[in-house]
N, C-alpha and C positions, 0 to 999 in steps of 0.2 A: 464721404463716399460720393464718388458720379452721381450725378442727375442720371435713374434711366432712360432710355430713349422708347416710348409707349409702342404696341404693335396694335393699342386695339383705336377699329376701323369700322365703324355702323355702317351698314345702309344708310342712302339718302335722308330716310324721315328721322331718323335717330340718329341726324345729326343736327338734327334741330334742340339746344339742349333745353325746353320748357317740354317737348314731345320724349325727351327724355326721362326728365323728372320726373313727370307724371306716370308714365309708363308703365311701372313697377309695381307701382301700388295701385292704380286702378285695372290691371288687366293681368297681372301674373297671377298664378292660382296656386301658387305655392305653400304646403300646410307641413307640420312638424308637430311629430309625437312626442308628447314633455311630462316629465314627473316632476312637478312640483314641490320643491321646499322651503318652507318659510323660516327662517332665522331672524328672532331676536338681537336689538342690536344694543349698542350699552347705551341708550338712551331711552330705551324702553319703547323704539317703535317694530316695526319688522319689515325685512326685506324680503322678497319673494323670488327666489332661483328655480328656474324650468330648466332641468337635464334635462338632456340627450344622451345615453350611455351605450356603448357596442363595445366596451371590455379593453378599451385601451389603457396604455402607460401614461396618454398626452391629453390633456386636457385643455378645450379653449373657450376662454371665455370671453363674452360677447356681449357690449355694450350698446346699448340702440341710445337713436337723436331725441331729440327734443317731440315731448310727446308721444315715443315711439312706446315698445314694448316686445314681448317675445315673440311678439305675432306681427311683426312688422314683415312684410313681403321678406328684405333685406338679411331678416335675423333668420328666417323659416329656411330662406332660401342656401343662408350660408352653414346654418345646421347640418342641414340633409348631405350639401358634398361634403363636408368633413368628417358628418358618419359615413358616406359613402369609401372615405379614402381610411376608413379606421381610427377617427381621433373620436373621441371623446369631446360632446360643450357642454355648456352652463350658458345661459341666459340671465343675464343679472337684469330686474326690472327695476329703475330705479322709483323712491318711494313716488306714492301714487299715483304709479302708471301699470300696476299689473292688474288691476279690474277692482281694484276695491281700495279706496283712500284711504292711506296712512293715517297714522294714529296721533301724529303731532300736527302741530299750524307749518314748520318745515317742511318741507319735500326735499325740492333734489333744484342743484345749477349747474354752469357751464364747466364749474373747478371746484363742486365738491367732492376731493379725492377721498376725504374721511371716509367717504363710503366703499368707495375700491377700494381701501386698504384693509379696510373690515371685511369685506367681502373675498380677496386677495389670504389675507388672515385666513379666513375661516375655514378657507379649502385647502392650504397647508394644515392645519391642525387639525382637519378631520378626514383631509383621503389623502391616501395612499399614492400622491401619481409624482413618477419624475419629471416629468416637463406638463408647464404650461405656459400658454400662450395667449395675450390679451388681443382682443380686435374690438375695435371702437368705430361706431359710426357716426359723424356726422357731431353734436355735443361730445355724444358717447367717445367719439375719437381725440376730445379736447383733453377729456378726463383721459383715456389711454394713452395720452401723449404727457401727458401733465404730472402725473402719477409715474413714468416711469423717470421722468425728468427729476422730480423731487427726490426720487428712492434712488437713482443713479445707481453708484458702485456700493450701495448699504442694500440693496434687493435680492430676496432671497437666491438661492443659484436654482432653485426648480423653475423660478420665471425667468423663460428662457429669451423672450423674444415680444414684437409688440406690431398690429398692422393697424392704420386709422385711414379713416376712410371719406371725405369728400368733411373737410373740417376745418370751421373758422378758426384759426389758430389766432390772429390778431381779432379779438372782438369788435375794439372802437371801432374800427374802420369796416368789419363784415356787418355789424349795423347799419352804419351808414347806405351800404350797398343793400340792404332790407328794406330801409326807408324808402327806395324808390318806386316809382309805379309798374317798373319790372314784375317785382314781388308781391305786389298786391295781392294777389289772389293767395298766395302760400301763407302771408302773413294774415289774412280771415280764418283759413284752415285752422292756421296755431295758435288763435288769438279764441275761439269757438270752445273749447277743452280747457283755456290756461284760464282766459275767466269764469266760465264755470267751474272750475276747481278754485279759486279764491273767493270765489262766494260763496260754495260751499264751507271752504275753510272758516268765512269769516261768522258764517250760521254756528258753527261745531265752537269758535272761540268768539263768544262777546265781546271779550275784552280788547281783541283788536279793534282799531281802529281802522275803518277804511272810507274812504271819499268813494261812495256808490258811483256818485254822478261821472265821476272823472276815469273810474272805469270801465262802465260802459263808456265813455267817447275815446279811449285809450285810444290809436293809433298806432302806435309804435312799441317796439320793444321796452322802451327808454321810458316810455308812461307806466307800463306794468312793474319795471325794475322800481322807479321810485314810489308805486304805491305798494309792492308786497317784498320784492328780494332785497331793496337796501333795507326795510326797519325788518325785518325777520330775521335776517342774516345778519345782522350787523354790519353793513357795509356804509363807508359816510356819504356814497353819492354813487350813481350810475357808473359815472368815470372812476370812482375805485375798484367798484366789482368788476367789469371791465379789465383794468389792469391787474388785477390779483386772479381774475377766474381763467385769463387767456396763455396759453401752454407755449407759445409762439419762445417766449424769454427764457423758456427752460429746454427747450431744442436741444441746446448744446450740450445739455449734461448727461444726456441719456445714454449709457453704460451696457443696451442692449442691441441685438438687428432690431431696428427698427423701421419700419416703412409708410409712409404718407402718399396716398394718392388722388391728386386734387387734378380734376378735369378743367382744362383751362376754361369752359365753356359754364362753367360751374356761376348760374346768377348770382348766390348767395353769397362768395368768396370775393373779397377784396383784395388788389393789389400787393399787397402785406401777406398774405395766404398762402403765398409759392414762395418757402424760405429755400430759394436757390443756394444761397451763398452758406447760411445754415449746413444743407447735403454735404456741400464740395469741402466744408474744415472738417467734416466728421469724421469718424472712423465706424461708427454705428447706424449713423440716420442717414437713411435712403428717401431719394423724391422722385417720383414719375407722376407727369401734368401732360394724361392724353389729350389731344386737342378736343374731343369731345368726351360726352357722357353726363352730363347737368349733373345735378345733386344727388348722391347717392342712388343714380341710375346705373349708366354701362349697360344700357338693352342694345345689342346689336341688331334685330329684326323682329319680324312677328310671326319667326317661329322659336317657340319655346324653348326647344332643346338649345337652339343657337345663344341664347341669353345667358350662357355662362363664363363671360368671361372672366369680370371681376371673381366670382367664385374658386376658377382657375386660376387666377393672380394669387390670392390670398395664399390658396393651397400651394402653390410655384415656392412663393417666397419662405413659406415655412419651413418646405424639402431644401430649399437651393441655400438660402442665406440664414436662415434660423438653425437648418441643418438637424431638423428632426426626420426620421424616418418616415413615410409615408408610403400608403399600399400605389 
């Protein structure tokens, strides 16, 4: 499909994309009403899903970034206009990040699909809806992209459709662009939560082994990978998880509408991250790269109401190209 060509246009400050990113989350006051249900998974841990329900046919589900959860500005935010326009979501929290730690030394990576397909699974064989539709943001977007790539033309026909949202698609190389002094401060933020949850993990399991010392002085993504995601996961080095967890190589197989939109402006995104040429052989995968918008921001001012555009996109491309009904 065409590259589309972005309309969306900040004010001056909000084009600054680190005034972006931040933006969202520390200053939008966006909250969403969730019935939570917890499901069993076949390895005996549980995942925790926050509905949203206003009696639709269409159901979407919604995956948050790294660290995120239901209550991430991004997720609240995109809840409420999609109840607003009559769909139906789900909030899928991946293992523990919905407020209380999982029940294995596993959690959740950049290309664990097992788990959206479980999840995917579950809500085919226990509701009733004819369309659904996945939205991923940010990891969450890697897995929504990764997942529909793998399932191609073998995916159920109720999932209809897929949107991913400001998402390292090539890992090696969006690492790289993490490692710089750019990101320092994002990578404190997500380093704050990710090792206090592995030292928790490693209190709940003795029997791991973990080098204390080296995680406090971690630095990098690529220090955490090789002390808890390559021996947990099984993966034989950083650079394998990397290549096996990154949705970028599966682009091509995707069998739905599908939509990517990666702000060029975006720090955390690599070179490798705007699969142009990907869009233009598809017949499915859509790409729009507004010049601005940082990392799963798109705030266009500081007035509230104005801060919907991405919410508007998402909803657009459902109605227009997904082609489900919308009020």
């Amino acid at each position: 499909m065409p590259v589309f060509t972005s309309d969306f246009l900040p004010t001056i400050p909000f084009r600054n994309s680190h005034f972006n990113t931040m933006y969202r989350p520390l200053f939008m006051k966006d909250v969403a009403t969730f019935s939570r249900k917890r499901i069993t998974t076949w390895d005996f841990d549980f995942i925790d899903l926050d509905f949203s329900l206003v009696g639709s046919e269409t159901l979407v589900l919604l995956i948050h970034g790294l660290e995120g959860s239901s209550e991430s500005k991004y997720m609240t935010s995109t809840t409420n206009h999609l109840n607003e326009k009559g769909l139906d979501t789900v909030c899928f929290n991946l293992r523990s990040c919905s407020g209380e730690d999982n029940l294995l030394l596993s959690t959740y990576h950049s290309g664990k699909t097992e788990d959206v397909n479980f999840v995917v699974n579950h809500l085919l064989n226990h509701y009733d809806y004819k369309n659904i539709v996945i939205i991923g943001f940010s990891l969450g977007g890697n897995l929504t992209l990764k997942y529909l790539g793998e399932k191609n033309d073998k995916i159920s026909p109720i999932i209809k459709g897929g949107i991913a949202v400001s998402v390292p698609i090539d890992i090696a190389s969006a690492e790289k662009e993490m490692d710089k002094l750019k990101n320092k401060l994002y990578l404190e933020v997500f380093f704050k939560t990710m090792k206090t949850k592995v030292l928790e993990k490693v209190y709940k399991f003795p029997e791991f082994q973990l080098d204390k010392e080296k995680l406090f002085k971690a630095t990098k993504f690529k220090h955490l990978e090789h002390l808890y995601t390559v021996p947990v996961f099984g993966f034989e080095s950083p650079e394998d998880y990397w290549k096996k967890a990154s949705s970028k190589p599966l682009i091509p197989l995707i069998k739905k509408p599908t939509l990517l939109i990666n702000a060029k402006d975006d720090t955390f995104l690599s070179k490798e991250c705007y699969p142009i040429d990907e869009a233009q052989n598809s017949e499915f995968f859509f790409l729009e790269m507004p010049n601005y918008g940082g990392h799963v921001g798109f705030m266009s001012s500081f007035k509230p109401k104005e801060n919907t555009w991405l919410e508007k996109r998402i909803i657009r491309f459902i109605k227009e190209n997904i082609q489900i009904p919308i009020l």
